[in-house]
VMD Tcl script that draws the C-alpha trace (Angstrom):
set ca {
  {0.00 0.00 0.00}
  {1.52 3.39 -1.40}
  {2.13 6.24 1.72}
  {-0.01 9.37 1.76}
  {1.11 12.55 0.37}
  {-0.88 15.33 -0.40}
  {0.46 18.23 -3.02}
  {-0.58 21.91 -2.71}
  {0.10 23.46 -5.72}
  {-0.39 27.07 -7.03}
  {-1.56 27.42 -10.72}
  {1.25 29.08 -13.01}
  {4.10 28.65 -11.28}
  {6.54 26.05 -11.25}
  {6.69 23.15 -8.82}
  {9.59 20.60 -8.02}
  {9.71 18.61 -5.33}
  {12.09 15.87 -3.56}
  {11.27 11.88 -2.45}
  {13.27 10.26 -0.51}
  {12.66 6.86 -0.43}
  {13.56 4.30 2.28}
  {14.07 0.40 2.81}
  {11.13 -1.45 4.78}
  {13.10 -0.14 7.98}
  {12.12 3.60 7.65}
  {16.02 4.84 8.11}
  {18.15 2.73 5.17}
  {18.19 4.90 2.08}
  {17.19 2.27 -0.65}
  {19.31 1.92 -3.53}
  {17.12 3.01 -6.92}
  {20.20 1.92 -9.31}
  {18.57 0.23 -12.04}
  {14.91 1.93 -11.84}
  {13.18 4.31 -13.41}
  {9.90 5.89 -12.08}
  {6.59 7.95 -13.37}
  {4.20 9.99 -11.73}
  {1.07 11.98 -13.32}
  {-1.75 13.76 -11.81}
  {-5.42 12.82 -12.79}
  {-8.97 14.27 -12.35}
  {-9.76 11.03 -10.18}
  {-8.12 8.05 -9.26}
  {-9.30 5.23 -11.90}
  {-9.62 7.49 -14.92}
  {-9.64 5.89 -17.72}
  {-8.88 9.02 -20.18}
  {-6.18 8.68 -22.26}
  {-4.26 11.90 -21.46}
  {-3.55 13.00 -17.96}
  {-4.05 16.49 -16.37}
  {-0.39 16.40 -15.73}
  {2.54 14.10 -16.13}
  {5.85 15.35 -13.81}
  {9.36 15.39 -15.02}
  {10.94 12.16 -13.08}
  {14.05 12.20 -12.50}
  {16.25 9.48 -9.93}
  {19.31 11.09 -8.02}
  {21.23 8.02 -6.80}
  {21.34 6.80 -4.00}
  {17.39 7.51 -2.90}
  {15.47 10.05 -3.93}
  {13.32 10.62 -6.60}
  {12.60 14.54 -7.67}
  {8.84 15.32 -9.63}
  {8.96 18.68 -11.42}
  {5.97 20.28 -13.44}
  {6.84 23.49 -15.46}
  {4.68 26.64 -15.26}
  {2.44 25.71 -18.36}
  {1.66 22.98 -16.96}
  {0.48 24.12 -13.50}
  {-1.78 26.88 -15.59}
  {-3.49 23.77 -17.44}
  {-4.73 22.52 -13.76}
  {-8.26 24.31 -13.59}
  {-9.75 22.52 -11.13}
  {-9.42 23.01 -7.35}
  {-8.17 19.28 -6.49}
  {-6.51 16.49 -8.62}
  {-5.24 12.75 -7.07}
  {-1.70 12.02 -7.99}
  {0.70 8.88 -7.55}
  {4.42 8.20 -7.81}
  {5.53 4.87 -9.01}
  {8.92 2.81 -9.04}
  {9.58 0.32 -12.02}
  {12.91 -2.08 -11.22}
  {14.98 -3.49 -14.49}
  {12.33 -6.52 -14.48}
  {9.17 -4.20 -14.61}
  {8.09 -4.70 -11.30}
  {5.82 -1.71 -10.15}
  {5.56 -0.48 -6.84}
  {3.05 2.68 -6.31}
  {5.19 4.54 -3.60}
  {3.12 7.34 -2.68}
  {-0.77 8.37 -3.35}
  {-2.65 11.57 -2.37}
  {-4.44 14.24 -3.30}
  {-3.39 18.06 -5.18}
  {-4.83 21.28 -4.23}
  {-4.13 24.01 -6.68}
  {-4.49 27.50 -5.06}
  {-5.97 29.43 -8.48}
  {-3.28 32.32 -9.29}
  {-4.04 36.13 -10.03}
  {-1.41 37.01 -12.05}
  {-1.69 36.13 -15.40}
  {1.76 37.88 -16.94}
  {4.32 35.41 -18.07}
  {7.46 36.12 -18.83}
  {10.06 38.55 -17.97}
  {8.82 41.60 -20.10}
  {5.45 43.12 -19.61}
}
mol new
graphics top color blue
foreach p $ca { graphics top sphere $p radius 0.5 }
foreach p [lrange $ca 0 end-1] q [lrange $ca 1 end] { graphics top cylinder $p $q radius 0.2 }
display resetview
C-alpha cells in the first residue's frame, strides 16, 4: 500500500519537489540503481482518459530520492481546485511499486503575466 502525500500546488508557477525513499526499515536509504519511475496527476483516481491532467518530469538522483517537477504551463493547465496524484517505481524486471498516493490542491493564481517583459 503506497504512503499518503498530499500536493498543494499554485496554478502558473513552477513546482519541483524531492522523495526520498527508504528500505522497509524507515532509516536505510534504498538503492534506486537500475529503476526508473513515473508519476502523473489525474482528475480522479481510476480514470480511464487517455491523457492526464499532468505528467511530472521524473528524474532518480542516486542513492534515494526521486525529484517530480511540473513546469509553469503545466500548473496553468490545472483548472480545477483538487486532482489525485501517484508516484511509481519500475525495477529493471518491470516490477511496479506505487510509492506514494494523495491528493493536489491548486491554489488558483491572479497574475496572469508570463514572462520577464510586460
Amino acid at each position: 500500500m503506497p504512503g499518503t502525500a498530499n500536493l498543494a500546488i499554485y496554478q502558473g508557477d513552477d513546482y519541483a519537489a524531492d522523495i526520498l525513499v527508504f528500505e522497509a526499515d524507515g532509516t536505510t536509504p534504498a538503492d534506486l540503481t537500475g529503476y526508473t519511475a513515473q508519476a502523473e496527476i489525474r482528475t480522479q483516481a481510476g480514470d480511464s482518459c487517455a491523457n492526464a491532467a499532468a505528467i511530472f518530469t521524473v528524474t532518480i538522483v542516486l542513492p534515494n530520492t526521486i525529484t517530480i517537477q511540473l513546469s509553469h504551463d503545466q500548473t496553468k493547465a490545472l483548472t480545477k481546485a483538487t486532482y489525485v496524484w501517484d508516484v511509481q517505481c519500475i525495477n529493471a524486471d518491470g516490477w511496479i511499486t506505487t510509492l506514494l498516493a494523495g491528493q493536489v490542491m491548486v491554489t488558483k493564481e491572479v497574475t496572469h503575466v508570463y514572462g520577464a517583459s510586460r
